[in-house]
C-alpha positions as protocol buffer text, in pm:
chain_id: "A"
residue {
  index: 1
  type: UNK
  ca { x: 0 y: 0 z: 0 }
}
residue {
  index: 2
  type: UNK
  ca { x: 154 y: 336 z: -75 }
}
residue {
  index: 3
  type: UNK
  ca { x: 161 y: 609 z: 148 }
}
residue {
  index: 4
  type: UNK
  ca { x: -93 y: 848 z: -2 }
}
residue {
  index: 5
  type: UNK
  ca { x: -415 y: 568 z: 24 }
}
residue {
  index: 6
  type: UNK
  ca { x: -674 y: 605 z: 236 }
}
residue {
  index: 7
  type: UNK
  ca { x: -693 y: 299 z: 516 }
}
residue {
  index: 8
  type: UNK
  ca { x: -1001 y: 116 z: 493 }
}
residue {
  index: 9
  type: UNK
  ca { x: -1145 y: -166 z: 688 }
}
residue {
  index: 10
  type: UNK
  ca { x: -1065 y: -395 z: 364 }
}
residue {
  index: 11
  type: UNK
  ca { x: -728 y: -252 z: 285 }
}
residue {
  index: 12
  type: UNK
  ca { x: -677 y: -321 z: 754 }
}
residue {
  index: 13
  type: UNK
  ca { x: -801 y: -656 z: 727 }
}
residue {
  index: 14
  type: UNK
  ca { x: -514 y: -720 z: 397 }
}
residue {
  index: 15
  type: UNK
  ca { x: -265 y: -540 z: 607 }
}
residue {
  index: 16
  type: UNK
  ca { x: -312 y: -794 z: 873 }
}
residue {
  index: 17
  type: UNK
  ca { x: -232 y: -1091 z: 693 }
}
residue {
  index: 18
  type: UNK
  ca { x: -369 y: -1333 z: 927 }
}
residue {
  index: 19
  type: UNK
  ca { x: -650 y: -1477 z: 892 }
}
residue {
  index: 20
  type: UNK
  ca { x: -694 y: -1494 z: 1246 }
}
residue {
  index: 21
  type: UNK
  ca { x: -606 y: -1140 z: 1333 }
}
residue {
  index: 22
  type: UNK
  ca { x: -810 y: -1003 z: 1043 }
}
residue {
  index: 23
  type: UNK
  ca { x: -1147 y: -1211 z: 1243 }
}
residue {
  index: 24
  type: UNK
  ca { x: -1070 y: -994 z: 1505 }
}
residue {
  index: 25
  type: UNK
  ca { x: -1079 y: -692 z: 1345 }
}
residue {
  index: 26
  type: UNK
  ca { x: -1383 y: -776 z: 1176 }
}
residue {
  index: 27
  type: UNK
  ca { x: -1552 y: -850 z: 1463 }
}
residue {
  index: 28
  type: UNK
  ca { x: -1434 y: -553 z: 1641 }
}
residue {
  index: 29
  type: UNK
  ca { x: -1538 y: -296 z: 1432 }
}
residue {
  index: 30
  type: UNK
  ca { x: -1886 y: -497 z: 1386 }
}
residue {
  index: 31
  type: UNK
  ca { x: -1960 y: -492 z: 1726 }
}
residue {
  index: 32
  type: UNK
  ca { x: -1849 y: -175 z: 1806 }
}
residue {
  index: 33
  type: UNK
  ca { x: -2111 y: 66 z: 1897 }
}
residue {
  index: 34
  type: UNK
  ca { x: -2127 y: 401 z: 1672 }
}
residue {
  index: 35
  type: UNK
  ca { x: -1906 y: 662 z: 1955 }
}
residue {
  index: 36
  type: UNK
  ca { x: -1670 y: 410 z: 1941 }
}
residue {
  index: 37
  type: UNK
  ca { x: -1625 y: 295 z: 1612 }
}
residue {
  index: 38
  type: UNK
  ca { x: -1327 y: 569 z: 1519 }
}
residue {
  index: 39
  type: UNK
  ca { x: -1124 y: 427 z: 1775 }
}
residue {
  index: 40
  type: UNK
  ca { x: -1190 y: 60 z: 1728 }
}
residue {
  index: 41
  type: UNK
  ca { x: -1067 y: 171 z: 1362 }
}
residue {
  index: 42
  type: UNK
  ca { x: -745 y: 414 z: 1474 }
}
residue {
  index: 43
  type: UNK
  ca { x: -618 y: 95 z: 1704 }
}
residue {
  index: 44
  type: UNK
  ca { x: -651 y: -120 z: 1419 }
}
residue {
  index: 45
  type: UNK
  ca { x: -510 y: 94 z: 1149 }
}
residue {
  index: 46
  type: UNK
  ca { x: -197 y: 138 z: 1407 }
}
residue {
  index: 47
  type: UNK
  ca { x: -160 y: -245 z: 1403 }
}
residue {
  index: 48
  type: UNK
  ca { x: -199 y: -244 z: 1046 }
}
residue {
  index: 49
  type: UNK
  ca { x: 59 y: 18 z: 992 }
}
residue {
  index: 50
  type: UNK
  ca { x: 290 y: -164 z: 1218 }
}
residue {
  index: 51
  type: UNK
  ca { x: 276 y: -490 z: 1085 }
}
residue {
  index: 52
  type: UNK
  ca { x: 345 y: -291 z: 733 }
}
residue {
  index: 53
  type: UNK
  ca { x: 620 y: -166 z: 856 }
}
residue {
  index: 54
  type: UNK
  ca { x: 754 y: -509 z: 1070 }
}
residue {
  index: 55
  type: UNK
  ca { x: 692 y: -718 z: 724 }
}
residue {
  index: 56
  type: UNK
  ca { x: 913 y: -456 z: 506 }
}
residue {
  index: 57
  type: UNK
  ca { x: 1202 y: -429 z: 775 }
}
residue {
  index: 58
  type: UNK
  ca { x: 1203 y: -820 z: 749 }
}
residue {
  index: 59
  type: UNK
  ca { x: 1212 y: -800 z: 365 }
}
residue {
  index: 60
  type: UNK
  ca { x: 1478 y: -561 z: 388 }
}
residue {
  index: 61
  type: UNK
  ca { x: 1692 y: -760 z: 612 }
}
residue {
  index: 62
  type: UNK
  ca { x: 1612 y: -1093 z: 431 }
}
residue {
  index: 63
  type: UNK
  ca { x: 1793 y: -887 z: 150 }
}
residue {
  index: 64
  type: UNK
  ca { x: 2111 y: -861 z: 313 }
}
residue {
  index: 65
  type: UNK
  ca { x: 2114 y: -1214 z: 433 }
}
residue {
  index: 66
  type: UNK
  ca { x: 2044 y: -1348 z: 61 }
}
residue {
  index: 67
  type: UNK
  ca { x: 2338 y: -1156 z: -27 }
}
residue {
  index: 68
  type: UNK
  ca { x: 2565 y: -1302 z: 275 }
}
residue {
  index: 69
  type: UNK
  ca { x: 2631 y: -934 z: 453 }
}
residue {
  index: 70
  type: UNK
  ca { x: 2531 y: -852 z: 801 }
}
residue {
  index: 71
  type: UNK
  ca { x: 2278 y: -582 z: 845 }
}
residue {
  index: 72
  type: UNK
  ca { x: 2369 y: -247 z: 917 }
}
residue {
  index: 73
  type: UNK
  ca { x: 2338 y: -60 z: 1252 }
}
residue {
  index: 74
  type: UNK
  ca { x: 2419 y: -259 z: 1545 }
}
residue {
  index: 75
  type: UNK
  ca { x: 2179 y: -557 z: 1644 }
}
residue {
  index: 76
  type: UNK
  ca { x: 2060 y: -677 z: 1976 }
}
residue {
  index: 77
  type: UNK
  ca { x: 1929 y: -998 z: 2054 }
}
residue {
  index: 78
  type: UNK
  ca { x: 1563 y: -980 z: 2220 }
}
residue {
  index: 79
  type: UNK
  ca { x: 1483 y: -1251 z: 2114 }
}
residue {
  index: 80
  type: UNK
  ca { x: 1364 y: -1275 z: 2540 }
}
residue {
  index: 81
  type: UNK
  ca { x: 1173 y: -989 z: 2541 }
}
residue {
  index: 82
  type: UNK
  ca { x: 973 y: -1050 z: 2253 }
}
residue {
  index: 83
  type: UNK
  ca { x: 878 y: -1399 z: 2357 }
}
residue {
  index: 84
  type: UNK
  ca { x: 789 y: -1198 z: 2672 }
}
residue {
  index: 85
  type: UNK
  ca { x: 609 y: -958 z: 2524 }
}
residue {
  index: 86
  type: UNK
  ca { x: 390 y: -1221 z: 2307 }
}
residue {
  index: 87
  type: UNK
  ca { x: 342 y: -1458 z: 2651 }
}
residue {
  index: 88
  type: UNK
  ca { x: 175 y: -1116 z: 2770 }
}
residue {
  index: 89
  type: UNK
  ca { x: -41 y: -1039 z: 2479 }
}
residue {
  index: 90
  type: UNK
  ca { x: -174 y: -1395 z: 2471 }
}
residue {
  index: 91
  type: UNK
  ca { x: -259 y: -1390 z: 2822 }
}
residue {
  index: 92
  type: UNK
  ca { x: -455 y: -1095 z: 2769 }
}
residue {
  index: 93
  type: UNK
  ca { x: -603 y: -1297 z: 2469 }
}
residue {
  index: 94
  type: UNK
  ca { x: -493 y: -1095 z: 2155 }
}
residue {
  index: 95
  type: UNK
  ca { x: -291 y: -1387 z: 1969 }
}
């Protein structure tokens, strides 16, 4: 999706990717009631944004790897602190 589209609850539940995810969304934004339906939308677009964003980084960096070179910038593992973070999220129910 380029930059200058508008967001959309179809172009949201493409960003998504996951089947799963994009459910959620769906039924979000279904069931919310009308005051609330801009921010059911803004928290959504914001995930779809970010996993955008988290999908091209990976493409980028998949680059360098195809082409045997280390990525620029320096790296840290957190690789503990995102398996953390995603015990958190699916004890709050969101995976």
């Amino acid at each position: 999706m380029s930059s200058g589209e508008q967001w959309t609850i179809e172009r949201i539940r493409e960003a998504l990717g996951s089947p799963d995810l994009a459910q959620r969304f769906l039924s979000e934004i279904n069931r919310a009631p009308a005051h609330q339906l801009l921010g059911v939308f803004a928290k959504w677009e914001r995930i779809a944004k970010d996993t955008l964003a988290a999908v091209e980084r990976g493409r980028r960096l998949a680059e360098y790897d195809a082409r045997g070179e280390e990525p620029p910038g320096e790296w840290i593992d957190a690789t503990d602190r995102v398996r953390q973070e995603a015990e958190r999220i699916r004890a709050r129910g969101a995976a």
